[in-house]
Structures are given as C-alpha cells and as structure tokens.
C-alpha positions, 0 to 999 in steps of 0.5 A: 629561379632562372633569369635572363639578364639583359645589358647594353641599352642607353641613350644613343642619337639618331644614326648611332649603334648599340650592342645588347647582350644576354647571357644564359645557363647552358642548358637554357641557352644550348637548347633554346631560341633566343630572342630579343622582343621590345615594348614601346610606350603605350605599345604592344610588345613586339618581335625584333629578332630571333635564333634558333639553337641552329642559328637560323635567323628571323627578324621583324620587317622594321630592322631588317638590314640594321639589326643583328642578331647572333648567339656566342656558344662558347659564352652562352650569351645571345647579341642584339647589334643594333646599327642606323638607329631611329627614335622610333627604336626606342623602347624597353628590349627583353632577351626570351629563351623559348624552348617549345612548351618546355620554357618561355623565359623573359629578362627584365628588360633594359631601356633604349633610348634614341633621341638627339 
C-alpha cells in the first residue's frame, strides 16, 4: 500500500517558521503533483499549495508571500516552508500525490500548532 508520510509539524508561536516534508517513491513523486492541503477544526480541508512535476506552483491566496512550496528531485520529498506563521494556520496538514485519474494519494497528516 503506498504512503505518503508527513514531518515536521509542532507548536510554534505567532511570527515563527516550520519546515513540513513528505518523502515519496520515485515513480509516485516523479510522475505526480504534490501537495500539501490542511484541515482545521470543524473546517473543510482546504488547498495551501501545490507543484507540479515541472515545479509550477499554485497557492491558496491566505499564504501567498509566507509559504513555500518546493520539491527535491534527488530525495523525491516535496517541502512545505511556512514563515510568518499565524494561529489561524493551525491545522492538521496532509502531503497528496495526484496523478490525474491515475492516484490520488493522501498521508496522514501532521499537526500544527501556532499559538503563543
């Protein structure tokens, strides 16, 4: 069964940084669209960011300018560089690997925390 694995989350205060990663096979992470979603209480889980196999980037309006997302070929692993962190981040982030209709992969999630 393929998985996705998620580290990296924790409780950081307001203004703070955290780096997620998410490693994947080669064949998962060459060929698909990572990204990385997050679900906070009582909410609908929702895009952060996205990079295709061509590195082209999309992110959700709320991050822009403090997020980061990026991809290592050589380690197949997909970053989340989160800067200027705000309590309204806090949530549970998931890595996806989408190849079209092909996949839709999910990890389990790793919790973030931003409160002081």
């Amino acid at each position: 069964q393929v998985q996705l694995v998620e580290s990296g989350g924790g409780l950081v205060q307001p203004g703070g940084s955290l780096r997620l990663s998410c490693p994947a096979s080669r064949i998962i992470f060459s060929t698909s669209t990572m990204g990385w979603y997050r679900q906070a209480a009582g909410k609908q889980r929702e895009l952060v960011a996205s990079i295709t196999s061509g590195s082209n980037t999309n992110y959700a309006d709320t991050v822009k300018g403090r997020f980061t997302i990026s991809r290592d070929n050589a380690k197949n692993t997909v970053y989340l560089q989160m800067n200027s962190l705000k309590p309204e981040d806090t949530a549970v982030y998931y890595c996806n690997a989408k190849r079209g209709d092909t996949w839709n992969i999910w990890g389990q999630g790793t919790q973030v925390t931003v409160s002081s």
